[in-house]
N, C-alpha and C positions, 0 to 999 in steps of 0.2 A: 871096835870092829872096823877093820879098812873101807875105808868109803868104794872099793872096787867089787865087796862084798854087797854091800847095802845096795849098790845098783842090783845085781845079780837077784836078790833076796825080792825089790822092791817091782823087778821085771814080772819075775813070775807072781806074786803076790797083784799085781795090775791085770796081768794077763786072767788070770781065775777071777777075780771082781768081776770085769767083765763078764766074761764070759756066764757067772751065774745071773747078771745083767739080764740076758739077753730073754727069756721069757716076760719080765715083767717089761720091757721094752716089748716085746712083741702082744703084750695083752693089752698097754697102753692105748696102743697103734688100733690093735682091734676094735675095741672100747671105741676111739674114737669116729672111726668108721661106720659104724652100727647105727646110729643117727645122731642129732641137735644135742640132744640133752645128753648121751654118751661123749660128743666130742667136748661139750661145755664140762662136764665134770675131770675129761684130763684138761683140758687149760685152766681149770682152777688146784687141780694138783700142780702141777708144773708150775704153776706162777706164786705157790705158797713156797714163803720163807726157808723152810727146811729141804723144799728139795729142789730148792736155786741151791743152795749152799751144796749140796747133793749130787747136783747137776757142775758146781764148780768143780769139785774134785774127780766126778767123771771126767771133766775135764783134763785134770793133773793126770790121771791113768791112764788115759789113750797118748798124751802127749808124752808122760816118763818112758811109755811100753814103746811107745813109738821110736826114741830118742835109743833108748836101750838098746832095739833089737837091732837099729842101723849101727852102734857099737860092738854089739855083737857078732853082727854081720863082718866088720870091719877086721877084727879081731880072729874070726874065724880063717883067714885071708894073711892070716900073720902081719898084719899093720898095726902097730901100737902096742906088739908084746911088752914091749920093755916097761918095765917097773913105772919109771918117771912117766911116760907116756899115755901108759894105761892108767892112771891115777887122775893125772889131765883131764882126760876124756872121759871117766864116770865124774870127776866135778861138773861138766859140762853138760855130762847127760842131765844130772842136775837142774842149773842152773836155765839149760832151754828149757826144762819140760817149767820152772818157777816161770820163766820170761813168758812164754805162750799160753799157758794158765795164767797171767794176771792180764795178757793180750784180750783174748777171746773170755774171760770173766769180764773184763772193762765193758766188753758188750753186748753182753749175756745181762748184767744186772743196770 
């Protein structure tokens, strides 16, 4: 499969993750608001093992969807139609969304 696919594939596949995200994001939030012992149980969610790990690759997904759609964007604009060019730059999308996910993980964990 061409890596110019797999961006394409792994955009919208980030963009929905999220996006079903967003209620347990938002009962978290709530949760913690409510009071002492509501906020103390999401920072013991949060700071367990599996949803650091969890919380890494949200990471990866805001950062590939991010990288993605300013390619897309790009592309939309006719910059970087060409074959060579547009290959480049889904490596790249890549390669920033790896570099900034291991940035922001360094100080996450």
């Amino acid at each position: 499969m061409p890596v110019m696919a797999v961006v394409s594939i792994l955009h919208r596949i980030s963009g929905v993750a999220m996006v079903l995200l967003i209620p347990l994001l938002v009962y978290l939030f709530d949760l913690s608001l409510r009071n002492p012992q509501g906020f103390q149980t999401v920072l013991a969610v949060l700071n367990s093992t599996p949803v650091r790990l969890l919380e890494v690759l949200l990471v990866w997904m805001l950062a590939h969807h991010f990288f993605a759609g300013v390619r897309f964007l790009v592309l939309d604009m006719d910059w970087g139609v060409e074959k060579a060019v547009a290959r480049k730059s889904a490596w790249l999308v890549h390669g920033a969304a790896v570099v900034t996910t291991l940035l922001i993980a360094g100080a996450l964990l």
